[in-house]
C-alpha positions, -999 to 999 in steps of 0.1 A, spaced: 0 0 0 17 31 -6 26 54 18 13 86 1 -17 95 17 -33 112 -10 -28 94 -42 -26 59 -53 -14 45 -90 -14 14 -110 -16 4 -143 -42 -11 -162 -39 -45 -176 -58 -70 -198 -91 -68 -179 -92 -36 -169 -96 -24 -207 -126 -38 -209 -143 -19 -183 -157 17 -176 -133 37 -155 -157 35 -126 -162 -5 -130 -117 -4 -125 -121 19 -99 -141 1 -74 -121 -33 -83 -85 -19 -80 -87 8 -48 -107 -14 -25 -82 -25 -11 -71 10 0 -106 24 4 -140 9 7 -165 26 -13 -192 21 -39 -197 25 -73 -219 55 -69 -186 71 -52 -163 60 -79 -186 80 -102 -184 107 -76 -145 110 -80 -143 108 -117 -165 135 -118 -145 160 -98 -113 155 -114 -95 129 -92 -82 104 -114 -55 113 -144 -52 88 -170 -16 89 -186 -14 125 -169 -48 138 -181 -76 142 -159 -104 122 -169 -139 132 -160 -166 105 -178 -171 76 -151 -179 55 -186 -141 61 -201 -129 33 -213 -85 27 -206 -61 11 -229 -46 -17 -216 -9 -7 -203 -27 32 -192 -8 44 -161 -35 57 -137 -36 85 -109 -64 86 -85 -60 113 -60 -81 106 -28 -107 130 -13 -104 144 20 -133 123 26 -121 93 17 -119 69 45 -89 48 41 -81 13 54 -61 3 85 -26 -2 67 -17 -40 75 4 -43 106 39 -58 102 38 -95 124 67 -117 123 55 -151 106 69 -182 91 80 -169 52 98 -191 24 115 -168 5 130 -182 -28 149 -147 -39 154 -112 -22 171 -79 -37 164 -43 -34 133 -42 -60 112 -77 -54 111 -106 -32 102 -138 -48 80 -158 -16 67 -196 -14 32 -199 -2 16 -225 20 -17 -238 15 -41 -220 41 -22 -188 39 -45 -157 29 -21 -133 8 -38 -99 14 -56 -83 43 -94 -78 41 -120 -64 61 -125 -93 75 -91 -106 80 -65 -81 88 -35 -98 104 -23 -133 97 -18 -130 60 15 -134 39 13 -93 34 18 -90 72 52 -113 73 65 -93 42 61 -61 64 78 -80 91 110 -88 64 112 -54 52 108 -36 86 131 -10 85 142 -8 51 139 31 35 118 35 8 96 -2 7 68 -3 3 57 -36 -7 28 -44 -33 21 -81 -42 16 -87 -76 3 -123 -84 -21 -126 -59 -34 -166 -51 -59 -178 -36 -57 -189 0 -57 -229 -3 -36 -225 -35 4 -229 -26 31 -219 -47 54 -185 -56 40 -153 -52 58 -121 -65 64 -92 -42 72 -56 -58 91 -35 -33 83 1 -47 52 16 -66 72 18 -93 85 -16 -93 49 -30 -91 42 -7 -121 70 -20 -142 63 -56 -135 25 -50 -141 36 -35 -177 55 -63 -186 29 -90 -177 5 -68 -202 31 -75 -226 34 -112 -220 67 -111 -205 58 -126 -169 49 -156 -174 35 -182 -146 28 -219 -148 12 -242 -122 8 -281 -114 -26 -292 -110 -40 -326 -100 -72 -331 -118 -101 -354 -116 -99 -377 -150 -73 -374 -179 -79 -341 -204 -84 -350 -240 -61 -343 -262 -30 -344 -236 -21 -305 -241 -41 -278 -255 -60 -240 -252 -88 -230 -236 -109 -200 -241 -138 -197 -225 -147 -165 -217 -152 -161 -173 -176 -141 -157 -195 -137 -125 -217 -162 -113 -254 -143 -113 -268 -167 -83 -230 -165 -59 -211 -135 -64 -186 -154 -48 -179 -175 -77 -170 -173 -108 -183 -192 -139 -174 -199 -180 -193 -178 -196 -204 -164 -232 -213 -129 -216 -174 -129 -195 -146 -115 -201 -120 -131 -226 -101 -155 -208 -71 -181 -219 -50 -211 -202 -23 -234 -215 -23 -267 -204 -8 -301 -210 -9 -331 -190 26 -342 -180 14 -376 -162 -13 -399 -154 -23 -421 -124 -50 -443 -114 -70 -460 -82 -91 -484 -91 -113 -470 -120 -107 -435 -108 -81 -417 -127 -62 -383 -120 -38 -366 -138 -8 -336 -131 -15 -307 -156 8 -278 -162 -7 -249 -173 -1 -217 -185 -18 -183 -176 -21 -161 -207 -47 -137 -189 -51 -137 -154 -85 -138 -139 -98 -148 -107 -101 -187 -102 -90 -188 -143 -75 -223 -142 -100 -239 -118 -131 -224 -136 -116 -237 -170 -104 -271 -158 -139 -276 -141 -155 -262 -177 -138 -286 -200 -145 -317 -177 -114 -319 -152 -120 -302 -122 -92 -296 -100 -88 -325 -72 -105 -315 -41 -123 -283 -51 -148 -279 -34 -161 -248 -47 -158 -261 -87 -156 -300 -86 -161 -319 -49 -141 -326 -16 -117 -351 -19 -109 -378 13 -70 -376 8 -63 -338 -1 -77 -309 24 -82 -285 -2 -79 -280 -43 -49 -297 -56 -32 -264 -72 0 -250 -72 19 -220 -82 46 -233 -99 73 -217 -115 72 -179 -128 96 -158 -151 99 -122 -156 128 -96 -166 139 -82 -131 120 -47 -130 153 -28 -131 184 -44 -149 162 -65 -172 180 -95 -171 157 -126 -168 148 -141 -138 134 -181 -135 122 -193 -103 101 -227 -96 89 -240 -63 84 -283 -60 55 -298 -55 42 -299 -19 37 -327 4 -2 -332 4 -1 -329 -32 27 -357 -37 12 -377 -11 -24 -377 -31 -1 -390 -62 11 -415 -40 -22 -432 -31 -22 -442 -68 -4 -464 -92 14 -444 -121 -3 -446 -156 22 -442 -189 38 -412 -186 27 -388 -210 49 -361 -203 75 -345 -184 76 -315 -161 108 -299 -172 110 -305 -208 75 -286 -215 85 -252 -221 72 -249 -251 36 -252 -239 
C-alpha cells in the first residue's frame, strides 16, 4: 500500500480495458478504500483520477490496456487500517532491493481484508522489510488462499508498475501443477472460454459467453489411477489472469481440480484443491536480465499421487517449455 496518503497509482492491464473507469475503480482501490460505485462515479466527476497525466472526467471512459492511472483521494475518503507488520513463518526463494520472490503454503491468505487483517502473507512481508527506506511492498500475483506456490512481491510503486507493464506485454509468465479429476483429452491444448461472475454467488466465478475473454495453456505431464478413478498432473499456462481462471476452465472442460470444493467436490485424501503455483519468469524490473524461479510440488499434493499407481507417462515437467 503506498505510503502517500493522497494518491494511489497502478496500471491497467488485460481486464481492466474492458471496463468503464468507474467498473476499474471500485475493483482496484478497495483494497485502499471501501467505497461504492456510486462514489467512484463521484471521484471521476470532480477530477480525481489522471489517466496517462490527463484528468479524466466520464465515469464510462474506457482505458487502454498498459494506461498508467492516478487517482488522487478525497479528504473524505476513508482509508483502510494499513496491515500491521507481524513476524510469521515466510519461504523466500529470492530477495534484492526491487522484489522478493515468496513460497506460499496452502491456508495462507495473501492480502488483508475487512474481514481478515492480520495473519496473511502481506503481514510477514512487512515484518521482512521492517526497516528498510523507501519499501513499500505491493504483491503482484495474488493466489488464492488454499492454493500454494510462488507469489511475486514488488518492493516500490514503481517496481509494481513495471512488473504489471511487462505482464501486459506477455513477459511474466506463470505456470502451475494441478492434480485433476480424469485425464484431459487431447493431452495438451487452449482453452478459451470466456469467465464471468456467477449471477446466483457472487462469490464465484463461472465460464461464460457474456465474460470477459479469458485463456489457459495446459498439457498433462502424467497420469495415475485408483481403481477405475483416474487423475492426472497438468501444467498450465496463464495467458490472462482472472480470478479462479485455471480452476473455472479445468472444471468447464470436464477436469475439475482434485478436491475443489467450490468447482468440482471434496476429496478424502487432499484438504483442499490440488493447485500450485509453480514456477514464474519475468525480466527483473530494473536491470532486465531474466529471472526463472520454480517451487516443487508440496507434500499433500505428492502424497495424493502416491495413493495411486502411475499410468504411462505422457509427459514431463521440465521438458514442457514450449507449452
Amino acid at each position: 500500500m503506498p505510503e502517500d496518503p493522497h494518491t494511489f497509482h497502478f496500471v491497467a492491464d488485460k481486464g481492466d480495458a474492458r471496463r468503464r473507469l468507474d467498473h476499474i475503480l471500485v475493483r482496484r482501490v478497495t483494497d485502499i478504500s471501501r467505497f461504492s460505485r456510486t462514489t467512484a462515479q463521484q471521484w471521476v466527476d470532480s477530477g480525481a483520477v489522471c489517466v496517462d497525466g490527463i484528468v479524466v472526467t466520464r465515469p464510462a471512459a474506457r482505458l487502454r490496456e498498459g494506461a498508467a492511472v492516478e487517482v488522487t483521494f478525497p479528504p473524505t475518503a476513508i482509508r483502510r487500517m494499513r496491515p500491521a507488520a507481524e513476524d510469521h513463518e515466510l519461504t523466500v526463494v529470492y530477495e534484492d532491493e526491487a522484489l522478493l520472490i515468496v513460497d506460499k503454503m496452502a491456508g495462507v491468505v495473501v492480502h488483508p481484508s475487512y474481514k481478515q487483517l492480520s495473519g496473511t502473507l502481506l503481514n510477514a512481508i512487512l515484518w521482512r522489510v521492517r526497516g528498510r527506506d523507501g519499501v513499500q511492498p505491493g504483491i503482484v500475483t495474488r493466489l488464492d488462499k488454499d492454493t500454494s506456490g510462488l507469489v511475486i512481491v514488488a518492493l516500490t510503486p514503481q517496481v509494481h508498475a513495471t512488473i504489471q507493464q511487462d505482464a501486459s506485454t506477455g513477459a511474466v509468465q506463470k505456470r502451475y501443477l494441478a492434480i485433476v479429476d480424469g485425464v484431459p483429452q487431447p493431452g495438451s491444448g487452449r482453452i478459451t472460454q470466456p469467465i464471468g461472475r456467477d449471477p446466483d454467488d457472487r462469490r464465484r466465478m463461472t465460464a461464460t459467453g457474456t465474460g470477459i475473454h479469458s485463456e489457459t495453456l495446459y498439457q498433462v505431464l502424467s497420469t495415475h489411477a485408483a481403481g477405475a478413478a483416474q487423475i492426472a498432473v497438468v501444467a498450465c499456462t496463464l495467458v490472462t489472469g482472472r480470478t479462479h481462471q485455471i480452476r473455472v476452465h479445468l472444471s468447464a472442460s470436464g477436469w475439475p481440480v482434485t478436491g475443489d470444493r467450490v468447482y468440482g467436490q471434496a476429496h478424502p485424501l487432499i484438504a483442499r484443491h490440488a493447485l500450485h503455483a509453480w514456477r514464474v519468469t519475468l525480466p527483473h524490473p530494473l536491470t532486465r536480465q531474466p529471472l526463472s524461479f520454480e517451487s516443487a510440488m508440496p507434500q499433500d499434493m505428492l502424497a495424493l499421487l502416491a495413493r495411486h499407481s502411475t499410468m504411462p507417462a505422457t509427459g514431463d515437467a521440465h521438458h514442457t517449455e514450449g507449452t
